[in-house]
C-alpha positions, 0 to 999 in steps of 0.5 A, a space after each residue: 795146490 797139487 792140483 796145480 802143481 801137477 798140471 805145471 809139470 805136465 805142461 813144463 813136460 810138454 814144453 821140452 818136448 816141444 823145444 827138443 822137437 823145435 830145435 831139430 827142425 820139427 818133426 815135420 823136417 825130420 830128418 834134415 841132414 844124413 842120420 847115422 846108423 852104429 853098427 857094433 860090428 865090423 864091415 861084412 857080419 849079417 848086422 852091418 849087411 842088413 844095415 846097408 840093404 835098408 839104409 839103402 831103400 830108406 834113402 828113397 823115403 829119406 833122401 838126406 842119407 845114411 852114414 853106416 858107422 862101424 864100432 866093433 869091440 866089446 861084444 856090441 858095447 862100444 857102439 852101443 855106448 855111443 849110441 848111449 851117450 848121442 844127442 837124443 835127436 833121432 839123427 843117431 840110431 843103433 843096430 842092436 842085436 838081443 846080445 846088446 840088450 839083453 844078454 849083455 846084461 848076465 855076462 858082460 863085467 863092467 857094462 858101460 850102458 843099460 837097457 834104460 839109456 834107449 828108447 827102443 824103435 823097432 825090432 826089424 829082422 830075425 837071422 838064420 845061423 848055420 854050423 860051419 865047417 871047414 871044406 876038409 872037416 867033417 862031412 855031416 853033423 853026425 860025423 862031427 859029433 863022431 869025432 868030437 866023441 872020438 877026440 874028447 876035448 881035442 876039437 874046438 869051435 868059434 863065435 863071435 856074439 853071445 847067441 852064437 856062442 850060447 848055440 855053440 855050447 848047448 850043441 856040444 852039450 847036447 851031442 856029447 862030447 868036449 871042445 874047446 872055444 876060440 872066442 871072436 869078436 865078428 864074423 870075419 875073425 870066424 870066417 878066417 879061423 876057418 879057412 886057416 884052420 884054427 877051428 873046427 867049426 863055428 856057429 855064424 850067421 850065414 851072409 859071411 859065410 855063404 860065398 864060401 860054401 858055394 865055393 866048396 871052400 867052407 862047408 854047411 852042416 846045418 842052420 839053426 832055425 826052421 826057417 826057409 833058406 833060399 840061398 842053401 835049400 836043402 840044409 836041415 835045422 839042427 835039432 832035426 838031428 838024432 840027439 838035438 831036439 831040445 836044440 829047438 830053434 834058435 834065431 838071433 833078432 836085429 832092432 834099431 834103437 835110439 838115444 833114451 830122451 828121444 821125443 816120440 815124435 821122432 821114434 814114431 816117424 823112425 819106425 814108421 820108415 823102418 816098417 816100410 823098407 822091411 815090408 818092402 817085397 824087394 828088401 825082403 827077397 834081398 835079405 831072405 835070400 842071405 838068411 835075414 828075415 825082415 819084420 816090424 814092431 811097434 816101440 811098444 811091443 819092441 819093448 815088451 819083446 826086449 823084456 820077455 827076451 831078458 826073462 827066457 835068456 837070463 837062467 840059461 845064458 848064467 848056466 852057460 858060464 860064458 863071461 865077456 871080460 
């Protein structure tokens, strides 16, 4: 009898499935209309850049199209609540950073999502950060360590998500003095605050920023990560510095998610489009070129990623004390 039982509900399984897959056209016509990619951020940050570099040569694959939907607000939770609560069809997909789904988690009150509300598609780039100054700020790193340790707690630095704010605190940290921090919700309030002067310094991802420093408007000090940058060569990783070597390297990564309930037919032919547009040389040139480093990875070692990210951050995000009201 429970036997029986058993094979009923795998079999009642199968059905919806096959139902959900049935109503949207089948796997085979998917998809049928444009799929709208949610980017939790303003137009112009490294995200929705990304997003429409790819979208731009998934649209060879998928010829129906992409709508790029910006939803900033609430340090990636507004978007990612949408995306929460969307038809679990694949036709709505979001671009998650570690900040949505993981360090949200620790230091956001009132998180209007969870990790379980989506299926996990694809981790698909990596990003270079930089330490930022304005063009008549401090000159080098170690200059700006200088004055901060000559004006203790008279400076103060911003960023907009979690992984930049957490870069911020622990070069402050480890380079020894005060400052204060100007929180912002994307990349264009940092830029701004730098050019008008409310901030000293800011860590950022560099596609907002590097027009500036090649207009000698903005200054880079250092990047965060080991990685090659083509566009600014010569500019040395932070923990390079006397002082910051425990700094190690620190990238913030991009995935694509979809609402949880989205049948694996779909997800299965979302991430195969997704890995070949990042695999693509000349989508890979375009997005090294402003720090973006494309990738793939299968949902399955996406979400085992996502959980071995939730592990590392969790102590170090808490020690940090930063809390997203």
């Amino acid at each position: 009898m429970r036997a029986k039982l058993s094979a009923a509900l795998a079999l009642a399984a199968i059905l919806v499935t096959g139902n959900q897959v049935a109503a949207q056209g089948g796997v085979e016509d998917f998809p049928n209309r444009p799929v709208r990619f949610v980017v939790p951020f303003p137009a112009g940050g490294p995200a929705d850049v990304f997003a429409r570099i790819l979208t731009q040569h998934m649209s060879e694959q998928w010829p129906k199209g992409f709508i790029i939907e910006n939803r900033p607000g609430g340090n990636t939770a507004i978007g990612a609540q949408q995306v929460a609560r969307a038809a679990p069809d694949g036709y709505t997909l979001l671009v998650a950073l570690d900040t949505t789904l993981v360090m949200n988690a620790f230091r956001t009150t009132n998180i209007s999502y969870k990790l379980s509300d989506f299926a996990l598609v694809s981790l698909v780039a990596t990003t270079t950060s930089i330490l930022v100054v304005p063009a008549s700020g401090a000159k080098s790193v170690e200059d700006l360590i200088a004055t901060g340790r000559a004006n203790k707690g008279k400076l103060n630095y911003g960023a907009g998500i979690i992984p930049t704010r957490l870069a911020g605190f622990l070069f402050t940290k480890m380079a020894g003095f005060e400052a204060a921090f100007v929180p912002y919700k994307g990349s264009a309030e940092v830029v701004q605050g730098l050019l008008d002067g409310s901030i000293n310094y800011a860590v950022d991802g560099i596609a907002p920023h590097l027009n500036l420093v090649k207009d000698g408007r903005l200054r880079a000090l250092a990047k965060l990560d080991d990685a090659p940058l083509a566009s600014l060569p010569d500019l040395k990783p932070l923990h390079s510095f006397p002082g910051l070597k425990d700094l190690g390297n620190m990238s913030v990564w991009i995935g694509i998610a979809a609402p949880a309930g989205t049948p694996a037919p779909i997800v299965d032919k979302i991430y195969k489009a997704l890995a070949n547009s990042t695999g693509n040389p000349a989508v890979r040139e375009r997005l090294a070129n402003i720090g973006i480093r494309a990738t793939s990875m299968t949902p399955e070692n996406f979400t085992n990623f996502v959980n071995a990210e939730i592990r590392k951050w969790g102590p170090i995000v808490k020690e940090s004390g930063i809390v997203i009201e």
